[in-house]
C-alpha positions as CSV (number, residue, x, y, z in Angstrom):
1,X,8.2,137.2,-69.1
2,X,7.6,139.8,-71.2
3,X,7.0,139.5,-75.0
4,X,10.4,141.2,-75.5
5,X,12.2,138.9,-73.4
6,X,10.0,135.8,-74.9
7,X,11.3,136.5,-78.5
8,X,14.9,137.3,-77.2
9,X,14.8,133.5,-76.2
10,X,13.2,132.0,-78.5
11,X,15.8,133.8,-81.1
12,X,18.2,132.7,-78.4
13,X,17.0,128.7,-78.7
14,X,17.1,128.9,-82.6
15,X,20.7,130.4,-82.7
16,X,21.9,127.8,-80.1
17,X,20.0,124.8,-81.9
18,X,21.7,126.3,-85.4
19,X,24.9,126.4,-83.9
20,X,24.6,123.2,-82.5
21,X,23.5,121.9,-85.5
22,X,26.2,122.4,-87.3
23,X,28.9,121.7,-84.8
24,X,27.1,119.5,-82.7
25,X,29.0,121.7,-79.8
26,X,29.1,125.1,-77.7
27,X,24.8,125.8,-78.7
28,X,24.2,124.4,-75.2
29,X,26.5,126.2,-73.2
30,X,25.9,129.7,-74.7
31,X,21.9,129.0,-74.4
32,X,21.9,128.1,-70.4
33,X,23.8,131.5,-69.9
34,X,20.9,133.1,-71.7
35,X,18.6,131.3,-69.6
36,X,20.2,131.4,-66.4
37,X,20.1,135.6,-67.1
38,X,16.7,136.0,-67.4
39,X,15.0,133.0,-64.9
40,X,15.0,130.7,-62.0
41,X,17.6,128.2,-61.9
42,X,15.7,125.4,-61.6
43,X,13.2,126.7,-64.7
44,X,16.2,127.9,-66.4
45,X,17.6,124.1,-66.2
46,X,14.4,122.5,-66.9
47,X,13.6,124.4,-70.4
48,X,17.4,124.1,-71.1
49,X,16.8,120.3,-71.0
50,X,13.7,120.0,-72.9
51,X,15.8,122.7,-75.5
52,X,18.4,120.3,-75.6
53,X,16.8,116.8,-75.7
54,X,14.7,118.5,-78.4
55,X,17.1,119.7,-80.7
56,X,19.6,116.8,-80.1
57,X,16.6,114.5,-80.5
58,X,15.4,116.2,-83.8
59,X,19.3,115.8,-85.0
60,X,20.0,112.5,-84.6
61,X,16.6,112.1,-86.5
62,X,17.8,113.9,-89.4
63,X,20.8,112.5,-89.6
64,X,19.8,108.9,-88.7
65,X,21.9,107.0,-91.8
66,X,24.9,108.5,-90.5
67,X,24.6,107.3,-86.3
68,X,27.2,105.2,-86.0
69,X,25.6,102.7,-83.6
70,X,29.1,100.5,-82.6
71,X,30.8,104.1,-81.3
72,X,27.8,105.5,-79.5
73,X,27.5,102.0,-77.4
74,X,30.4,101.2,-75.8
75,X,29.9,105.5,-74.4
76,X,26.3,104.8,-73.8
77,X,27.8,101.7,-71.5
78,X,30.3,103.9,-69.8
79,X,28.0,106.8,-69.1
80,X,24.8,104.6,-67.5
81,X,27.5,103.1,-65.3
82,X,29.0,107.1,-64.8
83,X,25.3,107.2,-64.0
84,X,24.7,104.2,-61.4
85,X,27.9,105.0,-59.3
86,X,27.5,109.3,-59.0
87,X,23.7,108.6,-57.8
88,X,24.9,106.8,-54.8
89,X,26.9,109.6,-53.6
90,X,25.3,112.8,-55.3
91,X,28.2,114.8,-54.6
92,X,28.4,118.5,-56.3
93,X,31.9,120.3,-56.3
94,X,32.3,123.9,-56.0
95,X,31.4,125.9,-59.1
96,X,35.4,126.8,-59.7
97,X,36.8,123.6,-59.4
98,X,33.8,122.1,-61.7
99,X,34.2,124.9,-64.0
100,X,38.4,124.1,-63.8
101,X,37.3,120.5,-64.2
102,X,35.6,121.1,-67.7
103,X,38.0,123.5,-69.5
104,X,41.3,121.5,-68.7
105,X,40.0,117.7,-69.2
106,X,40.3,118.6,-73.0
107,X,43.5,120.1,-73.2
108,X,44.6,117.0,-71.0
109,X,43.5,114.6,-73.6
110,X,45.5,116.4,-76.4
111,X,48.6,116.2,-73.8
112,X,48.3,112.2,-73.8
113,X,50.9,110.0,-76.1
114,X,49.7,108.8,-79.6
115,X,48.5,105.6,-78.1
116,X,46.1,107.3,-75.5
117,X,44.6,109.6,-77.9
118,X,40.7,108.8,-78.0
119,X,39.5,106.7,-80.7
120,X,35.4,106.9,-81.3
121,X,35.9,103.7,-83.5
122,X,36.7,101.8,-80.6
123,X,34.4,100.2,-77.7
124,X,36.8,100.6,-74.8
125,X,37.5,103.8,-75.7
126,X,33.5,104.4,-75.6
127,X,32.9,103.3,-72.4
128,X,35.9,105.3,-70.9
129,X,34.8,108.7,-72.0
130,X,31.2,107.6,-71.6
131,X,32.2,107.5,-67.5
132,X,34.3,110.6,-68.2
133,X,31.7,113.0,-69.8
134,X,28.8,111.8,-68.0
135,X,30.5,112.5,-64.8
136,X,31.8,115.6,-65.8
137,X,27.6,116.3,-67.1
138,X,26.3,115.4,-63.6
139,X,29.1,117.3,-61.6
140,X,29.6,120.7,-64.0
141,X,26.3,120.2,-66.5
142,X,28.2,120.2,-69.4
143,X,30.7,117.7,-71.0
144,X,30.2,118.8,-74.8
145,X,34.0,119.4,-74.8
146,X,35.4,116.5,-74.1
147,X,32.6,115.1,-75.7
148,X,33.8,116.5,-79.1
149,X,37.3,116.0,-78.6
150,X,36.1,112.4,-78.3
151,X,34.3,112.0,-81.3
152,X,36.8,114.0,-83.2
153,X,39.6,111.0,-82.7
154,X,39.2,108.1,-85.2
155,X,37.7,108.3,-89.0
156,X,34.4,109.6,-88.4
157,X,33.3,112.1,-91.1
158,X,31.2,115.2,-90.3
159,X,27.7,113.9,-90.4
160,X,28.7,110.7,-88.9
161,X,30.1,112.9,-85.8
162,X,27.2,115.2,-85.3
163,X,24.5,112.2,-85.6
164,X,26.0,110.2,-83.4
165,X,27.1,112.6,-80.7
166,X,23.7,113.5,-80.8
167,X,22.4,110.4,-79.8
168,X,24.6,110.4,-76.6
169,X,23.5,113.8,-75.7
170,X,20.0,113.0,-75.8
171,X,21.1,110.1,-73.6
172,X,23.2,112.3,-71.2
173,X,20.7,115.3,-70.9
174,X,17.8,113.0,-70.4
175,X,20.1,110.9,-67.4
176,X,20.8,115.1,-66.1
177,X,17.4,115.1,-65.7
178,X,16.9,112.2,-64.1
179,X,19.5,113.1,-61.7
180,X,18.5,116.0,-60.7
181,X,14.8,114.8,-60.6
182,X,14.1,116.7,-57.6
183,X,15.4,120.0,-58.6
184,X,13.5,119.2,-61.8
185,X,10.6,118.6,-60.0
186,X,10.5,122.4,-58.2
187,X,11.0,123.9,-61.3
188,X,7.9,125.8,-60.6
189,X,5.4,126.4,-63.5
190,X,7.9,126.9,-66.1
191,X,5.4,128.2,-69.0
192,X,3.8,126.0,-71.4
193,X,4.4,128.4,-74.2
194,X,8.3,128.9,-73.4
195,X,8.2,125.0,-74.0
196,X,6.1,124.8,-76.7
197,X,8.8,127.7,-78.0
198,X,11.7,125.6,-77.1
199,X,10.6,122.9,-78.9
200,X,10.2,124.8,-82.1
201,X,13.0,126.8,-82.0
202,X,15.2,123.4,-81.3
203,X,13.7,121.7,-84.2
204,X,13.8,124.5,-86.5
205,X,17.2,125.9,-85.9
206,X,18.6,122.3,-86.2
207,X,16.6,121.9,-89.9
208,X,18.5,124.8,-91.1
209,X,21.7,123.9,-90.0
210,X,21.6,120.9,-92.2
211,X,22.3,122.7,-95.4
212,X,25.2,124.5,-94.1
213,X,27.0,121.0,-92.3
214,X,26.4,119.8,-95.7
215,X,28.3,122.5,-97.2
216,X,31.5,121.5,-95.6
217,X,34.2,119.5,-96.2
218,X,35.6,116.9,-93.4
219,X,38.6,119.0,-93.1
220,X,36.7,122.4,-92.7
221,X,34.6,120.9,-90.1
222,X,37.8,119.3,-88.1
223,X,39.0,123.1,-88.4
224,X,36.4,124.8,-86.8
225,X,35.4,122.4,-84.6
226,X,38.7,122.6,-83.1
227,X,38.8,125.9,-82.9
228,X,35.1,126.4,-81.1
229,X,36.5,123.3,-78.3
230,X,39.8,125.7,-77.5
231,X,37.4,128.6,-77.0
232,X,34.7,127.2,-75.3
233,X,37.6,125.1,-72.6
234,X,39.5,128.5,-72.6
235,X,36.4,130.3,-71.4
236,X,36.0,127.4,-68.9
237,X,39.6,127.5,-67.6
238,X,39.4,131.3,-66.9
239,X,36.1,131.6,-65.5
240,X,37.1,129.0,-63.2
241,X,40.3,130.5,-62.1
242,X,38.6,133.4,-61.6
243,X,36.1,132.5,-59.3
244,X,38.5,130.4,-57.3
245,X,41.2,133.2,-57.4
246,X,38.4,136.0,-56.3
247,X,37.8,135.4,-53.0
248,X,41.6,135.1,-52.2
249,X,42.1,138.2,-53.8
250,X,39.4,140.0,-52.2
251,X,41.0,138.6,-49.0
252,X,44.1,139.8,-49.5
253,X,42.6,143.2,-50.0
């Protein structure tokens, strides 16, 4: 890569990781487009790993009074089983029907009665999104979504949300690259200093992000946080229908 396209990504990574931070949603999905534009897939999925286990890592971390360690284990439960049962069969859908899969799972959840509605204070309700979103991470490669809508049930406040999610993303990206240890593995010689850039960027676009969560109110958080889940499934929901709908189209044509 050039030194253009080298600081494009690392601004990229920072902006993601900021984003992120704040949120605790949409940094990783806007960052693997980036990626995905300007390398390899495989490399492109690797160094959006490392990005992500970095910054999700260095979150939790700075955050660490606030994890909530009774609502991340009943998902951590769900997802290594998610985990066990998808490696025996290894199956990867269609990109439309994954992409479909992603964007409508949320809007699903908000369709459900009262007494359905997720509730992160709960250890059932743990474990049955943990199977959820870590099958949705192994089959699509993203479940921050759902993930958010999740977390966003019950009486966590702000900080408690993003320090705990972040603990089950580290978990989920760090079982995505376990799964796909073989693609992982042909990643090619994805440069040392593009990791050594994702690292920083991650850890240093999450610091900054502290002041500004800290900023907020609960309800300003809930706000926006809903607003950025309807845009991101949205997105998800017409790119899917859109690749499914092209080739018919084209057909017809």
């Amino acid at each position: 890569m050039t030194p253009v396209v080298i600081l494009a990504v690392g601004l990229s990574m920072f902006a993601t990781a900021f984003l992120s931070g704040v949120f605790g949603m949409a940094g990783g999905m806007i960052l693997i487009g980036v990626l995905l534009a300007v390398l390899p897939v495989p490399a492109a999925m690797a160094l959006h790993a490392v990005t992500q286990i970095t910054s999700n890592g260095w979150r939790a971390f700075l955050w660490w009074r606030y994890i909530r360690l009774s609502s991340a284990a009943g998902y951590l439960v769900g997802a290594a089983l998610a985990l066990i049962a998808w490696s025996l069969f290894r199956y990867v859908p269609h990109k439309a029907i994954a992409m479909l899969m992603l964007g409508a799972t949320p809007f699903l959840v908000r369709l459900l009665p009262a007494r359905f509605k997720p509730d992160a204070e709960r250890l059932d309700h743990g474990v049955l999104y943990g199977v959820i979103c870590m099958s949705l991470l192994l089959l699509t490669g993203v479940a921050g979504p759902l993930l958010d809508t999740f977390f966003l049930g019950g009486r966590l406040d702000r900080r408690e949300m993003v320090a705990t999610k972040a603990v089950c993303q580290v978990f989920g990206h760090a079982a995505k690259l376990f799964y796909f240890g073989e693609l992982v593995a042909h990643a090619g010689a994805v440069d040392g200093k593009m990791m050594v850039i994702a690292v920083v960027a991650a850890m240093s676009g999450t610091t900054v992000a502290r002041r500004f969560l800290e900023g907020m109110s609960n309800t300003q958080y809930r706000l926006w946080a809903n607003r950025i889940i309807v845009s991101v499934c949205g997105y998800y929901v017409l790119q899917g229908g859109y690749l499914l709908l092209a080739p018919l189209m084209a057909r017809a044509l």
